[in-house]
C-alpha positions as CSV (number, residue, x, y, z in Angstrom):
1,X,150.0,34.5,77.9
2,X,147.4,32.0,79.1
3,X,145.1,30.2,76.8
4,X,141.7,32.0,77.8
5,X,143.7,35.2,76.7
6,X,144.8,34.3,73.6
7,X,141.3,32.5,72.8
8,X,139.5,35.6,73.5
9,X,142.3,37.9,71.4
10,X,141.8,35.4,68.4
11,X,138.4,35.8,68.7
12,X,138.0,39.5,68.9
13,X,140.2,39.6,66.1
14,X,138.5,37.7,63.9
15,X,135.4,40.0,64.2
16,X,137.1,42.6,62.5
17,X,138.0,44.1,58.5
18,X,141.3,43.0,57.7
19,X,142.1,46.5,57.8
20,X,141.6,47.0,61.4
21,X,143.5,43.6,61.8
22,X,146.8,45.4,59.9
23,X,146.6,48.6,61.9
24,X,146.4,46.0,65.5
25,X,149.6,44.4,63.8
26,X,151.3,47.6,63.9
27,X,150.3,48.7,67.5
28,X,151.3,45.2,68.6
29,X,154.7,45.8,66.8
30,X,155.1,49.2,68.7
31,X,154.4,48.1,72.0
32,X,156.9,45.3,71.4
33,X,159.7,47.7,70.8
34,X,158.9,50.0,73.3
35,X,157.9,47.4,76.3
36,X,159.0,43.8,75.4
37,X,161.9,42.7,77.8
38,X,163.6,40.3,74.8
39,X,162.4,40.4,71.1
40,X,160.0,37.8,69.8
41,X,161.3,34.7,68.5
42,X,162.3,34.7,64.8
43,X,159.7,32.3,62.5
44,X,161.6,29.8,60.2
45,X,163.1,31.5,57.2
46,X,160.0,30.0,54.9
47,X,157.8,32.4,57.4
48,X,160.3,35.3,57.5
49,X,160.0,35.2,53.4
50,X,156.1,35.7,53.5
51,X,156.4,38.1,56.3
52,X,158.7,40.1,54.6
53,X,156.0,39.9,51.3
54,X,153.4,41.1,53.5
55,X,155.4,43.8,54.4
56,X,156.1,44.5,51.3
57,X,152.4,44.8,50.0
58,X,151.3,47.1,53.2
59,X,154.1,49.1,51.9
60,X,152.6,49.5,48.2
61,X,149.1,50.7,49.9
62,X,147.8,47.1,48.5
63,X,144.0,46.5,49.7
64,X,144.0,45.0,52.9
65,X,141.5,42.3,50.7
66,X,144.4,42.3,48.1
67,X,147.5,40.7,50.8
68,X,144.5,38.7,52.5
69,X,144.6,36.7,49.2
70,X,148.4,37.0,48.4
71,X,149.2,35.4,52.0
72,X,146.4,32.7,51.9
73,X,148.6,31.4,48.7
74,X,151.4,32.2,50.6
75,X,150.5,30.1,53.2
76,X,149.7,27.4,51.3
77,X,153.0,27.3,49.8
78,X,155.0,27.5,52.9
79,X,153.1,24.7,54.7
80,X,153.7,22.3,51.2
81,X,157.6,23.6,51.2
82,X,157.6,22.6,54.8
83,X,156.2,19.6,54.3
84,X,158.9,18.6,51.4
85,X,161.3,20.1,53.7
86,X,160.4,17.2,56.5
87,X,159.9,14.9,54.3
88,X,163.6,15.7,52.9
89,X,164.6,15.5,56.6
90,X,163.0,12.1,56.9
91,X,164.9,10.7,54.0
92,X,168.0,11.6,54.5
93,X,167.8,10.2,58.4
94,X,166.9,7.1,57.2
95,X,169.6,7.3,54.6
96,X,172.6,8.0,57.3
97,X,171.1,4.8,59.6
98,X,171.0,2.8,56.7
99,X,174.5,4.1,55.5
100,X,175.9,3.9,59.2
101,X,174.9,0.2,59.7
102,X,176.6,-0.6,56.0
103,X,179.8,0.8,57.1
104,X,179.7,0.0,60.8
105,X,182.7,-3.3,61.4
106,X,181.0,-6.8,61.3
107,X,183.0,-10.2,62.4
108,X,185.1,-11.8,59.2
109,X,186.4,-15.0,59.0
110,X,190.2,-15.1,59.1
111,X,192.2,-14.9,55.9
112,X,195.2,-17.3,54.7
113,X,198.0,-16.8,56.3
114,X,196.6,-14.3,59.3
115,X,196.1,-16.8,62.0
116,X,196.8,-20.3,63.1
117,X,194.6,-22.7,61.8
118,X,192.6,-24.0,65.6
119,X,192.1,-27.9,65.2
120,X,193.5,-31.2,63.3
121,X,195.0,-30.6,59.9
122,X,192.8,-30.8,57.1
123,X,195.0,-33.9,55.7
124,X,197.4,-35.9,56.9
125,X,201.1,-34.5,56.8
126,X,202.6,-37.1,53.6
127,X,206.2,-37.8,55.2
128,X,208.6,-39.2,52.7
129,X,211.6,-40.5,53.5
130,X,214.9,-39.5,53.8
131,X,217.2,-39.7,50.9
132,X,220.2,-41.3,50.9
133,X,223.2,-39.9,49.0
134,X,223.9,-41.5,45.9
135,X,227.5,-42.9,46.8
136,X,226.5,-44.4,50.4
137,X,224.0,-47.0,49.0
138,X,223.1,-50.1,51.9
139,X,221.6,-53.4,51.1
């Protein structure tokens, strides 16, 4: 649908009695199952839950005035629940990258006894002479 379209639908729509605005809901939902060559996409589940609410109230013969309040709280809620929910998503990213660079290998210095020390000794070798058995002694 192009934008002047769904400018000028919004606009008509919002000219008329929540009523009227339910009853175009359920026309629109007809001509979708009748005419609609692949269903419409599926809202997030915190969507579907207030959809299905809605629903629910139309169902009871609520005043259209009645789920026009219910679903402005409802609204409410879903966009603080999705902010939490991003928010959650935000965390926990920067929790893996901060987790990922802990764990990832780093260069250690060689331990005693693993490698060959590269260079002069530390100290000089002390070199003792040899002993001489005790029988075999020279002047």
């Amino acid at each position: 649908m192009n934008d002047i379209l769904r400018e000028r639908l919004i606009r008509k729509l919002d000219t008329l009695p929540e009523e009227k605005i339910y009853q175009i809901l359920d026309y629109i939902d007809f001509l979708e199952s009748k005419y609609a060559p692949k269903p419409s996409t599926a809202p997030n589940p915190l969507k579907r839950f207030a959809e299905g609410v809605e629903d629910t109230l139309r169902a009871g013969k609520m005043s259209a005035n009645m789920i026009g309040g219910t679903m402005n709280v409802m609204n409410r809620a879903v966009g603080v629940l999705t902010d939490v929910a991003n928010a959650g998503k935000s965390v926990a990213t920067e929790i893996a990258g901060v987790a990922s660079s802990v764990t990832s290998p780093k260069p250690q210095p060689p331990q005693a006894g693993t490698a060959a020390p590269v260079g002069p000794p530390a100290s000089p070798a002390i070199q003792t002479p040899p002993t001489q058995p005790p029988g075999d002694q020279r002047k």
